[in-house]
N, C-alpha and C positions, 0 to 999 in steps of 0.2 A: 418293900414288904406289903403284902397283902391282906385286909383281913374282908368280913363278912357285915353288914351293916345289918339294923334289925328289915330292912327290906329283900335282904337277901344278894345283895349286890355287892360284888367287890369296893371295894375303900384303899384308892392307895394313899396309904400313910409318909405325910412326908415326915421334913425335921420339924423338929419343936417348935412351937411358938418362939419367935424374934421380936427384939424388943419394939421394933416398928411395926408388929404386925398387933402388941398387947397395947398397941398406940392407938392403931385403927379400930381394935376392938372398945376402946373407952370411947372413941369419939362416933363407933355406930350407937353406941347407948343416948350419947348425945342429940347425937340426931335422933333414936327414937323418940325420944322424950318431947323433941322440937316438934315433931309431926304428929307424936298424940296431944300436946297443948291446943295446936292448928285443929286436928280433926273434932277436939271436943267444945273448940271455940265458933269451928264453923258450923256443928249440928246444932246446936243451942240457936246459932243464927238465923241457921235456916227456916228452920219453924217459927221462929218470931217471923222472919220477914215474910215466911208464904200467908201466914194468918193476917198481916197490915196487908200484903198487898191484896188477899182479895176482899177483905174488908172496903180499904180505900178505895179498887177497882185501880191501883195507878200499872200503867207497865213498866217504871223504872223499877219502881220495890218491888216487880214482880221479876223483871230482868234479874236485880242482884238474888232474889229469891231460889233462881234454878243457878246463878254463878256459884251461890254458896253450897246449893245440893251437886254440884259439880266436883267442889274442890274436896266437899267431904266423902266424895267417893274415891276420888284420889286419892287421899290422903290413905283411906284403905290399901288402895295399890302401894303407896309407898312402903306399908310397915311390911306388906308380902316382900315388898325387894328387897328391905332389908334381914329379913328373915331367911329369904332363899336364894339369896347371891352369897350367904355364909357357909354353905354344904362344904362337904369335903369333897374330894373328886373321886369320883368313881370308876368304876370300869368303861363305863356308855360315854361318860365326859371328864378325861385326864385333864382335863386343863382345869375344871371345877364350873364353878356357876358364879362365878362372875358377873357377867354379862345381863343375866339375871336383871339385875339392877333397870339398865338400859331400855330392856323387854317392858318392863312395869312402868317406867316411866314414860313410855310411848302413849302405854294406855291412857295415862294419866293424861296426857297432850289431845290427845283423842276425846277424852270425855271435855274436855275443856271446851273444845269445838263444838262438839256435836247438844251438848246440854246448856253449855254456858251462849256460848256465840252463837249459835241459832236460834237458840230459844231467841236471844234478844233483841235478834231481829227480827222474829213471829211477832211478838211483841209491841216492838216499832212500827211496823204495816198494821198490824190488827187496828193500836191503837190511832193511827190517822186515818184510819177505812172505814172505822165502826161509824161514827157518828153520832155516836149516843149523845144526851143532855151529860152537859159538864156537872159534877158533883166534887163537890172534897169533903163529904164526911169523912173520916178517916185517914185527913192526909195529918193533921196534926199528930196523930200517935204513929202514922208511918214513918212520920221524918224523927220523931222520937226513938223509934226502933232502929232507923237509919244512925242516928246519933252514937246507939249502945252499942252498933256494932261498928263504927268509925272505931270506937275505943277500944274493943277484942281484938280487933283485925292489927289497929296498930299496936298492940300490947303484942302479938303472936308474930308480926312483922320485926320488931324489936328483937326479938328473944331469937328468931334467927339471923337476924343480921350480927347478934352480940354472939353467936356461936359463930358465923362464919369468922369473924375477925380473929377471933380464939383459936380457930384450925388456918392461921393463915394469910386472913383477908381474901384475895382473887383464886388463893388455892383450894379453898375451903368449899367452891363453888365449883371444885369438878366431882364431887359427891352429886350424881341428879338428883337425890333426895330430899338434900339440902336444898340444889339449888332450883325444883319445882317449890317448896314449901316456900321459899325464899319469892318467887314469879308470883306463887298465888298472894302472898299476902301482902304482896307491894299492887297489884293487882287489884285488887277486893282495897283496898286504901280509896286508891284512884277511882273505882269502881262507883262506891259507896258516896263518895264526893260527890261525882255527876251524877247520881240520883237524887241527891239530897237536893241538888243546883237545877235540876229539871222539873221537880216535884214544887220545888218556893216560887219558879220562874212561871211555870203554870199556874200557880193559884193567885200571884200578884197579875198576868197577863190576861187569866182565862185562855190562853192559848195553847193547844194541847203539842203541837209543835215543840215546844221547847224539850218537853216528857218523852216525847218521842225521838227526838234530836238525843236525847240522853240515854237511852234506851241502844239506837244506832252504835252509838260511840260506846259503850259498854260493849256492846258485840264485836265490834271493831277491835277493840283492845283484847280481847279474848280470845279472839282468831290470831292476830298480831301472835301473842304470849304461849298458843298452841302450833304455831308455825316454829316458833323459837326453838322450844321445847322438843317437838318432833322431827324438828332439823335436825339438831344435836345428837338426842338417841338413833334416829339412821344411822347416822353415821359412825357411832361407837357399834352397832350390831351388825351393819358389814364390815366393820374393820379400819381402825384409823392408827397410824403410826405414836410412837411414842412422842413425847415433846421433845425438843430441839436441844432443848439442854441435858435430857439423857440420854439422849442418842450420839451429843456431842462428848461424852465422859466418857461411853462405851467404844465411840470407833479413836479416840486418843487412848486410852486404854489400849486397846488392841496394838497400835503401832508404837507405843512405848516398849514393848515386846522384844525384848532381842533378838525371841527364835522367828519373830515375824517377819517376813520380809514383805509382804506388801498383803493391806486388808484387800482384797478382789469383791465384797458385798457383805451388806450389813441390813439386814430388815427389821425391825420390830412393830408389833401390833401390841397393843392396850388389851389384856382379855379380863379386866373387871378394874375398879377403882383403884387396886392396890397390887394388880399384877399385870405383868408384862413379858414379851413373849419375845426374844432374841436371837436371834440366826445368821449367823457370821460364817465365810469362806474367808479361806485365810490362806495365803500360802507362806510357808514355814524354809528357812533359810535350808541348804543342804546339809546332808552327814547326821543326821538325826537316824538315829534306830529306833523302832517300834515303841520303846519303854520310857525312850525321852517324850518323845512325844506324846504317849498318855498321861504323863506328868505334865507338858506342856498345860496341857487341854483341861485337867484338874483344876492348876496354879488359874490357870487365866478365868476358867468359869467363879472360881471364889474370889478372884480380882473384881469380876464385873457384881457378882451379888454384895460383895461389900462396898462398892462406890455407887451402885444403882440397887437398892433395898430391893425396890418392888420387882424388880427381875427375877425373879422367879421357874421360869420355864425358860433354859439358854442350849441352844444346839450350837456344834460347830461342827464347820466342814473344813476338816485339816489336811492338806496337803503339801507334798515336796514340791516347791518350783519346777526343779530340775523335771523332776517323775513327769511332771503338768505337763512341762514343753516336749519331753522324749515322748 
């Protein structure tokens, strides 16, 4: 059935909320909550850090300065994917917006590169090229601020790691939501460390090298964590099969089958966090009429949606052996 959305766009209405689906809904609230703690812990940071770093003039605290204004822009992308991977499906996109997700998290990878890990390596060249006179006014209260935000970052680190364990531990982490909020703030940890450790190391050396060396390896890390990041999302937005263990339920399902006589192909693709896309050819023993076989195809698709939840969208292409071969 059909209806009309306030957009003016068809809405097809499936069945009712399932209890795995009022599961996924408690644990996107979860995750929001997880990535607006991150986004309000890394604005607060960030303007602390951009005001020490050009105070101090350092480019480490200036590096994590644009890593923080990075991840807080992300973290914006995040709460759109979790907002608009939840639509319904409509007429333009039957399968829904799923994928959604994916798409946001890409960005998120991308800014990670382009604000976080360039900048820090602008940064790193400027600061061994410039040649200015060495000063630290300023590095006292930068490595101060570096301090406050060791302590946010892993308080915000924490608080998703303790959610991911709750939905799972390793499963909790195919949420990209989670598991960007999760990269940044293990990230920005390590981050904040080597700035601290480049910033002490110059001012006990005088040697601007070490700041810079810190500065590098910040960027390094950042690229590293946006390679990760945007690896993954590819490949959910062209299309990646389901995992091994539900694909292994589905095609034993199907050949537990009486009326089956041999599964002939079995695909499925992942179209958001919590749905999945199944397509089976099947060839069916002989002497079946029309009506057994609808019933067939009924039985077995509420077979597959109850041993595999998230399946959701299940096609089958049913055929008589015999019919196949004549």
């Amino acid at each position: 059935m059909e209806t009309m959305d306030d957009r003016g766009e068809a809405v097809v209405e499936g069945p009712k909320p399932q209890p795995h689906e009022e599961g996924k809904t408690r644990e996107d609230r979860r995750t929001r909550v997880t990535v607006l703690v991150a986004l309000g812990a890394n604005l607060v940071i960030a303007v602390a850090k951009t005001i020490g770093g050009l105070l101090a003039g350092s480019p480490a605290l200036l590096s994590e300065a644009a890593h923080s204004v990075a991840d807080s822009m992300n973290e914006v992308f995040l709460l759109a994917a979790l907002r608009r991977s939840r639509r319904p499906a409509d007429s333009r996109h039957p399968f829904g917006y799923g994928k959604e997700r994916f798409f946001w998290s890409l960005l998120a990878a991308v800014g990670i590169f382009v604000m976080g890990g360039c900048f820090s390596f602008f940064q790193a060249i400027h600061a061994l090229t410039s040649g200015s006179e060495e000063s630290y006014d300023g590095y006292a209260a930068g490595i101060a601020v570096l301090g406050v935000a060791l302590l946010s970052e892993g308080t915000s680190l924490l608080r998703a790691l303790h959610q991911v364990r709750n939905q799972g531990g390793a499963d909790g982490l195919r949420d990209p939501a989670l598991r960007t909020v999760v990269a940044e703030d293990g990230t920005a940890v390590l981050g904040v460390t080597l700035a601290i450790a480049g910033m002490v190391l110059h001012m006990l050396t005088g040697q601007v090298i070490w700041e810079a060396s810190a500065s590098f390896a910040i960027g390094a890390l950042l690229v590293y964590v946006a390679y990760w990041l945007g690896r993954d999302a590819r490949e959910q937005l062209i299309g990646v099969a389901a995992d091994p263990e539900p694909s292994r339920q589905i095609r034993a399902l199907l050949a537990a089958q009486p009326e089956i006589d041999s599964v002939e192909a079995l695909l499925t693709m992942q179209l958001g966090l919590d749905s999945t896309l199944v397509a089976a050819r099947v060839d069916l023993v002989p002497g079946l009429d029309s009506e057994e076989v609808e019933e067939v195809a009924v039985r077995i698709k509420r077979s597959i949606s109850r041993a595999v939840p998230e399946a959701d969208q299940i096609f089958l292409d049913v055929t008589e052996k015999a019919a196949r071969e004549g």
